[in-house]
KOLTIKE-274475 format. One line per field, with one value per residue (C-alpha): residue number from 1; x, y negated, z negated. Coordinates in steps of 0.001 Angstrom, whole numbers, plus 500000, padded with zeros to 6 digits. Each point is the difference from the previous one (the first is absolute). Layout:
resi <- NUM / ...
c1 <- X / ...
c2 <- Y / ...
c3 <- Z / ...
//
This chain:
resi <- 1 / 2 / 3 / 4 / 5 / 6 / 7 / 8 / 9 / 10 / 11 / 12 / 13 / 14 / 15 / 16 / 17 / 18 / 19 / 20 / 21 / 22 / 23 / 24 / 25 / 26 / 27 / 28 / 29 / 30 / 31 / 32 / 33 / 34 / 35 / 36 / 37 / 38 / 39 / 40 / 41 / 42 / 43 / 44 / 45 / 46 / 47 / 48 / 49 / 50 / 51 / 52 / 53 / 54 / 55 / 56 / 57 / 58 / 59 / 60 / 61 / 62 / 63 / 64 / 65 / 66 / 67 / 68 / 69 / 70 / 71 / 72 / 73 / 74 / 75 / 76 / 77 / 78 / 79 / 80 / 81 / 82 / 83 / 84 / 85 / 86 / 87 / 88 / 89 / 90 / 91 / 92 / 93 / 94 / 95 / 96 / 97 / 98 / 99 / 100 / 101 / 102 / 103 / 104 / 105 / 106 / 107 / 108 / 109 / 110 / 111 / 112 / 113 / 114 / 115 / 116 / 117 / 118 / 119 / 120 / 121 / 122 / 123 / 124 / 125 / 126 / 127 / 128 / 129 / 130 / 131 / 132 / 133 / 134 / 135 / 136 / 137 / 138 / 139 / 140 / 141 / 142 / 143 / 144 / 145 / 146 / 147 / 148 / 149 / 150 / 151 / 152 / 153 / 154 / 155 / 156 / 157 / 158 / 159 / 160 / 161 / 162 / 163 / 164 / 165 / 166 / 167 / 168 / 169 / 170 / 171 / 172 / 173 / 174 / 175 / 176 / 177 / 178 / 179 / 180 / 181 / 182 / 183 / 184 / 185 / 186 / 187 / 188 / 189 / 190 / 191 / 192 / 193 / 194 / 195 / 196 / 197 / 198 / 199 / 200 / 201 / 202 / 203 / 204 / 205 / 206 / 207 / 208 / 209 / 210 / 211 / 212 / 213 / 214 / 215 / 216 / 217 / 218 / 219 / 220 / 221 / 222 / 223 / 224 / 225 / 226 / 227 / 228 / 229 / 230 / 231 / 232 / 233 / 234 / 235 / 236 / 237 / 238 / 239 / 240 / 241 / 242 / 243 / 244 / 245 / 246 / 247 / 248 / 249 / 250 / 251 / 252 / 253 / 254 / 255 / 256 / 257 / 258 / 259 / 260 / 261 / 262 / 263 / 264 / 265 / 266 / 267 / 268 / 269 / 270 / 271 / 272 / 273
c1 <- 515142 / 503540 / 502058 / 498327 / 500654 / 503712 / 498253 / 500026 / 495793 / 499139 / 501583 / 498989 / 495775 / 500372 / 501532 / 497038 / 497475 / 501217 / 500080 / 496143 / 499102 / 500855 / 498681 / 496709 / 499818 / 499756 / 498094 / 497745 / 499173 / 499264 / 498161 / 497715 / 499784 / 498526 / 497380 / 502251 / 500438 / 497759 / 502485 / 502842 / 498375 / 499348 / 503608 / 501609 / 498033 / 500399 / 503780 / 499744 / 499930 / 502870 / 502055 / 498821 / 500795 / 503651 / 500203 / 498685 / 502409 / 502718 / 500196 / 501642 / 496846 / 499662 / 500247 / 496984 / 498039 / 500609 / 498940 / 496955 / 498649 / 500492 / 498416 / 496845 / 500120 / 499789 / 496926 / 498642 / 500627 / 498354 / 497093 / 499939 / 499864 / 497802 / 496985 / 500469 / 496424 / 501142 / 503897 / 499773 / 498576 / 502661 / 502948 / 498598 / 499885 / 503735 / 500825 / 498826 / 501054 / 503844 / 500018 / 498884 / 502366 / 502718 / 499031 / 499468 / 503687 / 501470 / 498516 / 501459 / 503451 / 502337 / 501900 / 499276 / 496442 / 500560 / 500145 / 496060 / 500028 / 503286 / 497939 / 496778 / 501251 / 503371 / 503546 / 501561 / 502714 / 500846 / 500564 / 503433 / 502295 / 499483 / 496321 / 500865 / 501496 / 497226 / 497491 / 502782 / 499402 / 496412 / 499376 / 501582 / 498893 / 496424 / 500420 / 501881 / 496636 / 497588 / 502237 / 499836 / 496708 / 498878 / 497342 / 498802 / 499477 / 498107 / 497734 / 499201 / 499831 / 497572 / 497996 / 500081 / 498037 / 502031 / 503209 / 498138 / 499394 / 503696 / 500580 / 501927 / 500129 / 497653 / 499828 / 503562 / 501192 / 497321 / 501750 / 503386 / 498706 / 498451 / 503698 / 501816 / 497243 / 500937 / 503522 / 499481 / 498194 / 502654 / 502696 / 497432 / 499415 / 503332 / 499361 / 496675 / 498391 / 497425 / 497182 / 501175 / 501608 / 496541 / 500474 / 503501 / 498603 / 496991 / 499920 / 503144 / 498275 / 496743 / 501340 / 502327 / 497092 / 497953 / 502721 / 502053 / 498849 / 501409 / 500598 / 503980 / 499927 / 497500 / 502523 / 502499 / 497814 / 499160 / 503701 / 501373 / 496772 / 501144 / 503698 / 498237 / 497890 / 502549 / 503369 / 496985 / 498745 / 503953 / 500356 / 496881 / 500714 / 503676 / 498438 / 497277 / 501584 / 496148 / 500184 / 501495 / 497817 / 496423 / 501703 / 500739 / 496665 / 497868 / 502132 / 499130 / 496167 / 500751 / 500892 / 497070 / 497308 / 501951 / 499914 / 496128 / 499725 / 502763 / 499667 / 497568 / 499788 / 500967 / 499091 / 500982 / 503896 / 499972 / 497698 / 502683 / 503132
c2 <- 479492 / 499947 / 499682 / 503118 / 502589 / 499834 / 502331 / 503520 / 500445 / 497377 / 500700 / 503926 / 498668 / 498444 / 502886 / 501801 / 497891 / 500112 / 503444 / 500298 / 497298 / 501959 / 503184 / 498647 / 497937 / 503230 / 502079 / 497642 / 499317 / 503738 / 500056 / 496806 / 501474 / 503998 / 498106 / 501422 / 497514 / 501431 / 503200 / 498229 / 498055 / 503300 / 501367 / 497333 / 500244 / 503338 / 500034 / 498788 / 503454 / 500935 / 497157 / 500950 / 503708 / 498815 / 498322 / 502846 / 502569 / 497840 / 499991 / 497489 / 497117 / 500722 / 503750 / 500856 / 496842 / 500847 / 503607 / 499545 / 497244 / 502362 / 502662 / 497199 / 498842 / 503382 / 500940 / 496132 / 500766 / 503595 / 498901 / 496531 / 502606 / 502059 / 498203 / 496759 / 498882 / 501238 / 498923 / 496484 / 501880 / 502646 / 497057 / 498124 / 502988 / 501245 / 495807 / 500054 / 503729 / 498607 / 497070 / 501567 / 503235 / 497328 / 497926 / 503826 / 500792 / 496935 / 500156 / 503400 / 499054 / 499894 / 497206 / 496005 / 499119 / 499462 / 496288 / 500400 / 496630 / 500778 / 502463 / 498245 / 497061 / 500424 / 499882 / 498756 / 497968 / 503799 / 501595 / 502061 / 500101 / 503892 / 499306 / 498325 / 502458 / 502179 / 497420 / 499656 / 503237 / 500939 / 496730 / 501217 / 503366 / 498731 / 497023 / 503263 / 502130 / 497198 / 498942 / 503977 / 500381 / 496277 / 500992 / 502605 / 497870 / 497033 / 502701 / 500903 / 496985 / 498664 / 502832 / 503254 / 501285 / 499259 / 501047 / 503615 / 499965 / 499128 / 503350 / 497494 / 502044 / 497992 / 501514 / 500777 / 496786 / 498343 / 502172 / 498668 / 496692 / 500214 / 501381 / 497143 / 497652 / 501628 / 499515 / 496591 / 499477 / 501321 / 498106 / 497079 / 500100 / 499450 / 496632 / 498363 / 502632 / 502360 / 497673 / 497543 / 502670 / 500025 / 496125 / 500672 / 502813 / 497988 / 496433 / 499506 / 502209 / 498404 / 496699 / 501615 / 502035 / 496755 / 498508 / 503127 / 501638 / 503285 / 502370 / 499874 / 496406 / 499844 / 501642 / 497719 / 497520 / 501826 / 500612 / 496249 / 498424 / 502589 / 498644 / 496816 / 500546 / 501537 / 497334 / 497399 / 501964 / 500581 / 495887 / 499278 / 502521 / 499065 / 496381 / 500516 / 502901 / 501826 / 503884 / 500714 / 502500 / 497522 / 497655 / 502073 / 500858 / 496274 / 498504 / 502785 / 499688 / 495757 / 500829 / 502404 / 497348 / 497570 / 502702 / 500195 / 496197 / 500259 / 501488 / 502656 / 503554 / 502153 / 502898 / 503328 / 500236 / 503243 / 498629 / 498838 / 502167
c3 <- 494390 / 502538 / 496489 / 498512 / 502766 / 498206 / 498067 / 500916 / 498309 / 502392 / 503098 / 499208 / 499425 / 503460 / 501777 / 498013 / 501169 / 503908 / 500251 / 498079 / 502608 / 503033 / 498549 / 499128 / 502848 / 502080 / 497995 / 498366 / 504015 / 500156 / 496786 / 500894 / 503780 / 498724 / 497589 / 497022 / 498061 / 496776 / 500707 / 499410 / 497092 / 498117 / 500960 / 498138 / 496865 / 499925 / 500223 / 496650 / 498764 / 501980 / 497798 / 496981 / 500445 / 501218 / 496676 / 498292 / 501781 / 500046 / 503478 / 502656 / 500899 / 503466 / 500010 / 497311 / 501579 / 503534 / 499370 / 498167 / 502525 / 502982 / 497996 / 499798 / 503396 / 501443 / 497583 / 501260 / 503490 / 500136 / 498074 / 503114 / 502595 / 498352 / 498160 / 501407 / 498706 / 496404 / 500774 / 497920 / 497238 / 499503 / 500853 / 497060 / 497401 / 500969 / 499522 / 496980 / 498945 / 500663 / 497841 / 497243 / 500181 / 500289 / 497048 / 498297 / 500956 / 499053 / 496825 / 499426 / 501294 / 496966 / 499550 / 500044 / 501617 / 503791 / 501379 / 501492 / 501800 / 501948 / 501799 / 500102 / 501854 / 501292 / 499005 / 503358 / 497852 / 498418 / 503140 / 500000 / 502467 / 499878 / 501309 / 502869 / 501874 / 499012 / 501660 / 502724 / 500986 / 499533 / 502247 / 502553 / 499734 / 500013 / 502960 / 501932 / 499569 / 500934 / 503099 / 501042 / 499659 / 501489 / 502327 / 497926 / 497127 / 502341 / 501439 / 496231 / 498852 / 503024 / 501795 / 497633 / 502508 / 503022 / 498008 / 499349 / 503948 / 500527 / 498006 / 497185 / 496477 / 497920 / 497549 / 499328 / 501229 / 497043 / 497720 / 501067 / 499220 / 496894 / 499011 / 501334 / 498083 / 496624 / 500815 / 500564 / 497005 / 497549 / 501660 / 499822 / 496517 / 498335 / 501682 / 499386 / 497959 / 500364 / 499221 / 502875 / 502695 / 502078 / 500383 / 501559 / 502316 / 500949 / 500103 / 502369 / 502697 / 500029 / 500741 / 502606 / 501411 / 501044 / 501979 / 501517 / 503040 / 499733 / 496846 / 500334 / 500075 / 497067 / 497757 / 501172 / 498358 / 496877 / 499234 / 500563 / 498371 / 497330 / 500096 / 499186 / 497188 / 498690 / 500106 / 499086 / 497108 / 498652 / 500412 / 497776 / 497263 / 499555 / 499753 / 497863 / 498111 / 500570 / 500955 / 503908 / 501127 / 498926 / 501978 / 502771 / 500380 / 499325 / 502578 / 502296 / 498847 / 500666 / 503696 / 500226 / 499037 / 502709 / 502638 / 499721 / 501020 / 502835 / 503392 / 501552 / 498726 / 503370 / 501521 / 497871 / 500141 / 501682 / 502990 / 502389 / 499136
//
């Protein structure tokens, strides 16, 4: 593993994968926190169509997937808010809806058949240099936003009903983080893939939610248990030559089953901050 970060693919899939790590250690913490985990589930399948209509445009990756996943989460969130005992329902037609416009457009795109599986799990070990900047600065852009808004967000995430007493802007400040989810699910996907994002965004926070004690230090957790699965998952693939982003992901799972048989879940992270 030390001999092959010579190489600039290598040392680029770990920047990658630190800079997903933080991300989704904070709002995966969010995500697991609001119950909106499902949400997040159907805004990564349904950025699907937002790749397949950049292939079918010809348009940069990020830029037709970012803007069709907003476009979903905002439709997701509004439909949350507003028939919440009809909300799972809707979330799994517009998940489904996405995939198949984006296997629609890629079928249409002209030119040689699009590399399916790159997308579908993860292409950490393809990440351009280009890219990282772009995570660069949408992680600090979103870390920035959830700092600002800290007590807002722990109020929301909590006691909606104390946070409405408070006079905090629940509703737009749900729509604010539905946003930030999306854009952590693009940036997540060129990673792991959009079958195995929700493991990222998830499974890291759990086990950081039943030993933290506050919600800032649970997404301290998330992100370095993140940081973990992620250098570990590198090391096995390079070994075993098996796909990064699976690997990623079932030594995340690995540490999830071990968490289950370790320690005492706490008190809800938001309790004593």
């Amino acid at each position: 593993m030390i001999e092959l970060l010579q190489f600039d693919f290598m040392r680029n899939a770990l920047l990658a994968g630190l800079l997903v790590s933080v991300i989704c250690g904070v709002m995966g913490t969010l995500a697991v926190a609001n119950r909106m985990v499902f949400l997040a589930g159907g805004i990564a399948h349904a950025a699907y169509g937002g790749i397949g209509l950049a292939f079918l445009l010809r348009w940069p990756y990020l830029l037709g997937t970012l803007g069709f996943s907003l476009l979903a989460a905002l439709v997701m969130a509004a439909v949350s808010l507003n028939a919440k005992h009809r909300a799972d329902a809707v979330i799994g037609a517009i998940w489904a809806v996405g995939m198949a416009l984006g296997i629609v457009f890629i079928d249409l795109a002209p030119g040689y058949p699009v590399d399916l599986i790159s997308y579908l799990f993860g292409s950490i070990l393809a990440v351009p240099r280009v890219d990282l900047w772009v995570m660069l600065g949408a992680g600090l852009v979103i870390v920035t936003v959830v700092a600002f808004y800290h007590t807002d967000l722990l109020a929301l995430s909590y006691d909606e009903a104390f946070a409405r007493i408070r006079r905090v802007p629940v509703r737009a400040l749900y729509f604010l983080l539905v946003l930030l989810l999306a854009l952590t699910v693009v940036l997540t996907i060129r990673v792991v893939g959009l079958i195995l994002v929700i493991a990222l965004l998830t499974i890291a926070p759990f086990i950081a939610e039943r030993f933290a004690t506050s919600l800032l230090g649970m997404m301290i957790w998330a992100a370095l248990l993140n940081i973990l699965f992620t250098a570990c998952g590198l090391a096995l693939s390079v070994h075993f030559n098996l796909t990064a982003g699976a690997c990623i992901i079932l030594t995340a799972g690995a540490c999830f089953l071990l968490s289950l048989f370790i320690g005492r879940p706490r008190p809800a992270a938001g309790a004593t901050d």
